[in-house]
C-alpha positions in Angstrom: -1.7 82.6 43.7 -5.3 83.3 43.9 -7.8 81.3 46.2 -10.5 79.2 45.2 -13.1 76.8 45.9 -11.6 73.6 47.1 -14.1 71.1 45.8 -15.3 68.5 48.6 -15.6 64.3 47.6 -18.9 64.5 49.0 -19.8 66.2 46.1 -18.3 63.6 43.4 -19.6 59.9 43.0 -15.9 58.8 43.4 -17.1 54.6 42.6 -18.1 53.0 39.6 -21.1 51.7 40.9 -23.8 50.2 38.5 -21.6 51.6 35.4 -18.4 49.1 36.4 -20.4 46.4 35.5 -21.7 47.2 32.4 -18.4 48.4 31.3 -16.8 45.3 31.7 -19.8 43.2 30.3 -19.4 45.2 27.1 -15.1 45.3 26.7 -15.1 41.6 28.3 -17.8 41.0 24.8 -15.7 42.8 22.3 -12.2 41.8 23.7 -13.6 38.2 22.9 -15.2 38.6 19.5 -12.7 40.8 18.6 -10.0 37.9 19.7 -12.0 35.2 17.8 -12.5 37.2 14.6 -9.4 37.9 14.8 -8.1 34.3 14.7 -10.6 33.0 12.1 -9.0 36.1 9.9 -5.5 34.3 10.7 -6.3 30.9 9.7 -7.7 32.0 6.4 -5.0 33.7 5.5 -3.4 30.5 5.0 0.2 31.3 6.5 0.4 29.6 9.2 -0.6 32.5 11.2 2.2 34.3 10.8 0.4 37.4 9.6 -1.3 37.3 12.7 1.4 36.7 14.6 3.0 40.2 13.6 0.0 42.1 14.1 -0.7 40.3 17.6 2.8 41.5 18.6 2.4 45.3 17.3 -1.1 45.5 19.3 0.2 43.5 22.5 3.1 45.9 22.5 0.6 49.0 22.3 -1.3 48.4 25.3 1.8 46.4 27.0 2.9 50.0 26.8 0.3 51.9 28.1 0.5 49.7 31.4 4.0 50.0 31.6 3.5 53.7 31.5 1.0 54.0 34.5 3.5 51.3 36.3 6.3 53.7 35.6 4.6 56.9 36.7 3.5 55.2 40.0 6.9 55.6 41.6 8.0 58.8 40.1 4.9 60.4 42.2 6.8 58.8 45.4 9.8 60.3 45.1 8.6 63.8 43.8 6.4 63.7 46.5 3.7 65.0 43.9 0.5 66.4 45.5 -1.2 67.0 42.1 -2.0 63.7 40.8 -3.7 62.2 44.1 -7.0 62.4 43.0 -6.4 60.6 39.8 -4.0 57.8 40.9 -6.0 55.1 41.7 -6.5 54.9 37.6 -3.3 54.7 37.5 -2.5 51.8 39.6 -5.7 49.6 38.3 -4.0 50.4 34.3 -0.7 49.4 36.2 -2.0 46.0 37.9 -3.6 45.4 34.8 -0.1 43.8 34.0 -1.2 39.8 35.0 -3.7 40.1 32.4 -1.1 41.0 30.1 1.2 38.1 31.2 -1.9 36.1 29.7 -2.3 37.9 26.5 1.8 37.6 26.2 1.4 34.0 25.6 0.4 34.0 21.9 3.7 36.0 21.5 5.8 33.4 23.1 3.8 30.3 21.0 4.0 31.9 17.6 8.0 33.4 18.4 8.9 31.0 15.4 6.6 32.7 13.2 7.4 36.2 14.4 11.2 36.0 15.3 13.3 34.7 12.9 16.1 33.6 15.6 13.2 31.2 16.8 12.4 29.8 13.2 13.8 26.1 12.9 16.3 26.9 10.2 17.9 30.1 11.5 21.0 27.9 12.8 22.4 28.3 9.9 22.7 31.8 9.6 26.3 33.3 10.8 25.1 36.5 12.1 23.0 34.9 14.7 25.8 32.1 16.0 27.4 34.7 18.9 23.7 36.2 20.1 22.0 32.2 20.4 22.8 32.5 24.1 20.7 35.3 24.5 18.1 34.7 21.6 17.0 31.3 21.7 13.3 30.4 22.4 13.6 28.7 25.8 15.5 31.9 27.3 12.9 34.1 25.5 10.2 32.5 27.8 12.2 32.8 30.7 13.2 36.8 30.4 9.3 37.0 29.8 8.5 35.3 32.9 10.8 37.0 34.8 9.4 40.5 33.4 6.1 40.0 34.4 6.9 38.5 37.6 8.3 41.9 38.7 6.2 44.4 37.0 3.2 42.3 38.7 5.3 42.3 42.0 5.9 46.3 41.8 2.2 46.9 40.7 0.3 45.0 43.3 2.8 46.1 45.8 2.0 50.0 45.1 -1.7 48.9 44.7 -2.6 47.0 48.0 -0.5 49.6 49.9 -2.9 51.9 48.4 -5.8 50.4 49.4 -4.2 49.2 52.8 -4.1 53.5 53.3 -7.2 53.4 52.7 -8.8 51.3 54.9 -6.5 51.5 58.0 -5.3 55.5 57.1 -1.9 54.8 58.1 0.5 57.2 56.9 3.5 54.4 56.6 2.0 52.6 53.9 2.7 56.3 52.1 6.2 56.7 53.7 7.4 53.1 53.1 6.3 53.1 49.2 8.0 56.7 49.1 11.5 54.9 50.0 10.8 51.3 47.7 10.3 53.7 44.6 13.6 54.8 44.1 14.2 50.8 44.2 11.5 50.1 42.0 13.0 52.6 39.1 15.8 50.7 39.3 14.1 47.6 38.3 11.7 49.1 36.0 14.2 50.6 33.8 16.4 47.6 33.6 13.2 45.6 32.6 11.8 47.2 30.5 14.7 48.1 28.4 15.6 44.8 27.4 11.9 43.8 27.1 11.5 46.4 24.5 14.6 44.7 22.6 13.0 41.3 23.2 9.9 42.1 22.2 10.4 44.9 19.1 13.7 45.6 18.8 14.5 41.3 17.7 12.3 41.0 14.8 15.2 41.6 12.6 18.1 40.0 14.8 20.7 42.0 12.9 19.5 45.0 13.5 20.6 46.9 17.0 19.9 50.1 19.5 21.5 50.8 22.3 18.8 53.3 22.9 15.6 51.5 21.5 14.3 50.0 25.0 14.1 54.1 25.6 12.5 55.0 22.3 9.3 52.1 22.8 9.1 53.4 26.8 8.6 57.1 25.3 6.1 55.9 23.1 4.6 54.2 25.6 4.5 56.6 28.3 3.1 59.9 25.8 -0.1 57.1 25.2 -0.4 56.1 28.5 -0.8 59.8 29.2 -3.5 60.3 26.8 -5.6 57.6 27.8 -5.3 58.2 30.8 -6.8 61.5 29.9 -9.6 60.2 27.9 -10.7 57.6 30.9 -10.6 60.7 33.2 -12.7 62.3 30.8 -15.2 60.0 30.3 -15.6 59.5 33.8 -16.6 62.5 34.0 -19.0 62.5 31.1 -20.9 59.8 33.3 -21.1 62.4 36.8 -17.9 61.1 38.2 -15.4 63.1 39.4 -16.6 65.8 38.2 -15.2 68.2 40.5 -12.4 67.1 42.3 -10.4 66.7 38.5 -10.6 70.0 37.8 -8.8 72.2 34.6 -5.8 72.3 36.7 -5.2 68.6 36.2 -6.2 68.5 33.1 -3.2 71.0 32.3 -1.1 68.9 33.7 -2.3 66.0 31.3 -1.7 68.1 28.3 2.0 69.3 29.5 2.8 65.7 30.0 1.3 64.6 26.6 3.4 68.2 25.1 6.4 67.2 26.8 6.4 63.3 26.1 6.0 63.7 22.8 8.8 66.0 22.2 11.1 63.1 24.0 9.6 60.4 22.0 10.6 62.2 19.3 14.0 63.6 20.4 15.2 59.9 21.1 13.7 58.7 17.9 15.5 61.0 16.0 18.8 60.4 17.8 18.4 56.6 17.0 17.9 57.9 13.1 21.3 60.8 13.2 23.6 58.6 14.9 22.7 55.4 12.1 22.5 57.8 8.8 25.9 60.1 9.9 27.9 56.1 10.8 26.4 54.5 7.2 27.0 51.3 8.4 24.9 48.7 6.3 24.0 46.2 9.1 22.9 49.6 11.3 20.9 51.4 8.2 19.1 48.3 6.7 16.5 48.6 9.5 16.0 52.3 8.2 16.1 51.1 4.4 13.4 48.6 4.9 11.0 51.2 6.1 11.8 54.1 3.7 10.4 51.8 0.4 7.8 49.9 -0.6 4.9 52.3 0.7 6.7 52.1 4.4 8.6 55.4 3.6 5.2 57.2 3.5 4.1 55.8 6.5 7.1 56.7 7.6 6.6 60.5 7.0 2.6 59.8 8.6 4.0 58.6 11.9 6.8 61.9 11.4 3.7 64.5 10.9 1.3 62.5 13.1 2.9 61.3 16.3 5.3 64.5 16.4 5.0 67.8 15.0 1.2 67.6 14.7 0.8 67.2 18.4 4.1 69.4 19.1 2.3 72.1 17.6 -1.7 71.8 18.7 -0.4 71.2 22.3 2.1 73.9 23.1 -0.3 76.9 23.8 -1.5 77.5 27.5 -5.3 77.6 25.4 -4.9 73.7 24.1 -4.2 72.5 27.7 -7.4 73.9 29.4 -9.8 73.5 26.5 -11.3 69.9 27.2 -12.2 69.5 24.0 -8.8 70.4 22.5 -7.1 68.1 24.6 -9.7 65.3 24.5 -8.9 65.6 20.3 -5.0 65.2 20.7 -5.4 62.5 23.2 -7.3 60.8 21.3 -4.6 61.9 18.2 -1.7 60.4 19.8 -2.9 57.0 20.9 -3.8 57.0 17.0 0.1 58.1 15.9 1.8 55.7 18.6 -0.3 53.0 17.2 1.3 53.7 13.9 4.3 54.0 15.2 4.1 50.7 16.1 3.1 49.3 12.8 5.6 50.8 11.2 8.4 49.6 13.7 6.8 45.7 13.2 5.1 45.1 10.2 8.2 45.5 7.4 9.5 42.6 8.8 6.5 40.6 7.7 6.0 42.0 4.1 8.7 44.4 2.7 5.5 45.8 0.6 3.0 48.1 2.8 0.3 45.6 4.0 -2.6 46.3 5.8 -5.4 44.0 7.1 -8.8 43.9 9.4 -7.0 41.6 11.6 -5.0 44.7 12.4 -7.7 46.2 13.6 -9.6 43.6 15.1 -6.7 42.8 17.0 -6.8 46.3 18.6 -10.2 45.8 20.0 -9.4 42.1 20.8 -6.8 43.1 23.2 -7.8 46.5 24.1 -11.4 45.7 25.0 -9.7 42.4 27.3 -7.6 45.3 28.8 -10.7 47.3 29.4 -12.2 44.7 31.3 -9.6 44.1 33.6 -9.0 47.3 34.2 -12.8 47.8 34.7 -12.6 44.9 37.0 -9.8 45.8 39.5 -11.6 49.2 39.7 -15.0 47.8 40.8 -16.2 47.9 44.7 -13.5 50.0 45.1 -13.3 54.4 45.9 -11.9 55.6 42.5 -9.7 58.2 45.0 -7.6 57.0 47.3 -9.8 58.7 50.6 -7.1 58.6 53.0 -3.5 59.9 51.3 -1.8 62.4 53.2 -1.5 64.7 50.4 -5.4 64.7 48.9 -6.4 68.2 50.2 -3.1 69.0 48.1 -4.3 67.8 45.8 -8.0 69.1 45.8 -6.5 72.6 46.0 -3.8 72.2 43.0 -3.4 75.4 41.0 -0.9 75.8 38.3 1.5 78.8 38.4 
């Protein structure tokens, strides 16, 4: 392996400084306007919001996601031991603690779940197929599993968090050695969680419908975005003089291998949840699929197909793609596009068998997103955007890939 120059932090700004507030002024301004638009839109549809209600849930989930993503990569750098991502992870753990804000913007979900979920509407006692899952699918236990769900993913996020910064400020190497033995814990939990939140969440709009494997499928989805924005923030850091040389083209290959690799499991468990239902041709297993192949949804469909998998499979698999900033920059900005689609796609037939597509949906996506910025923004301000004192920073500093 060839030596190089090891960059120094002296010669980074490695805080947000002056740019953390205005940041947060302007995403705190267009999370809000973008929230109240969004609700004036709602009201005039006249529907008693439940076309807002669906497109709420698809953009909650998104960035839901995203978080759940960084809150999932957190440990998995514990117990690989992982030198290369050190300079980078305190991003991480601000989009992972983001998660209480979350918890807020998760309560429009649970208010409109009778508009949303049709095991919450009044009159779905009626229907047979839902009598043996009421136990589970009833809106008082929906609240509960939600509260429970954030209660840990904000107990594992702030725990990883104020270690962090606890390294920081006293440099003792146990707060590194005792998070490196609570993350093969905190997998545990994670997966569990988040499995049956994606079922809660996506999966119950149609409460016929099941997956075994579709708490997987909305993690993949989640994780491949969560690794493009992450790549874009890093970016744009950069654009404004920070960490410009400590994040250097060797991390930024590791970005795009993650985004490469990601995407081809997204799509390997997407298409595993799509084999196993058309090979069985069982009608309460294929009607999901049947909905979203008419109507207009089959071609959107075929967009989300092109667009969040072989487009991306193919642009990112070259050595070039993964060190051209530019390049990469383009497909992480392509996939967050294609999972958000995704997305749609997975929600909104439920709400109107024809395709249907509204500002809302887009206002919602700066409503939330811009309310995520901010508190992102937020936890990130006053504080080193590197943690200073991590045993395994000078690793990281000198990273090379083979």
């Amino acid at each position: 392996m060839a030596h190089h120059h090891v960059p120094s932090l002296e010669d980074t700004k490695t805080t947000l400084d002056g740019l953390g507030g205005k940041v947060f002024a302007v995403s705190a301004a267009v999370g809000v306007i973008g929230l109240v638009v969004s609700i004036g839109l709602g009201l005039a549809e006249g529907d008693d919001l439940r076309h807002f209600g669906y497109s709420y849930l698809v953009n909650f989930a998104f960035f839901l996601a995203i978080a759940l993503g960084a809150l999932f990569f957190l440990p998995i750098q514990y117990v690989t031991k992982a030198s290369w991502i050190i300079v980078v992870r305190r991003l991480v753990e601000v989009m992972a603690a983001s998660l209480p804000v979350l918890a807020l913007l998760a309560v429009p979900v649970v208010v409109l779940a009778g508009r949303i979920y049709g095991w919450a509407a009044p009159e779905a006692g009626s229907d047979p197929l839902l009598a043996h899952k009421v136990a589970f699918l009833s809106p008082r236990w929906f609240t509960i599993r939600w509260a429970i769900y954030f209660g840990l993913w904000t107990w594992l996020s702030f725990t990883f968090w104020r270690r962090s910064l606890a390294q920081d400020a006293t440099g003792d190497l146990r707060h590194t050695h005792k998070l490196e033995n609570f993350s093969g814990f905190a997998l545990l939990v994670y997966a569990l969680s988040v499995s049956l939140a994606g079922m809660d969440l996506l999966m119950s709009v149609d409460y016929i419908w099941f997956s075994t494997i579709f708490g997987v499928y909305f993690w993949a989805g989640g994780l491949v975005s969560f690794f493009a924005v992450l790549t874009l923030v890093t970016m744009g850091l950069q654009k404004t003089g920070r960490l410009t040389h400590i994040v250097s083209p060797e991390h930024f290959h590791d970005y795009g291998k993650l985004m490469f690799a990601f995407t081809f499991f997204w799509a390997y468990i997407a298409f595993s949840q799509y084999m196993l239902y058309w090979y069985a041709n069982i009608p309460e297993e294929t009607g999901w699929y049947l909905l979203r192949s008419g109507q207009g949804w089959g071609k959107v469909g075929m967009v989300v197909l092109f667009a969040a998998f072989l487009l991306p499979f193919a642009g990112l698999i070259s050595r070039y793609a993964k060190r051209n900033r530019k390049m990469l920059a383009f497909w992480a900005a392509w996939i967050v596009v294609a999972q958000w689609i995704n997305l749609y796609w997975v929600v909104m037939p439920e709400y109107s068998h024809d395709f249907v597509f509204s500002p809302m949906d887009v206002t919602l996506f700066f409503g939330i997103g811009g309310t995520w910025l901010a508190a992102i923004t937020r936890l990130a301000m006053g504080r080193s955007l590197v943690p200073m004192k991590d045993p395994r920073l000078d690793d990281s500093l000198r990273f090379e890939n083979a």
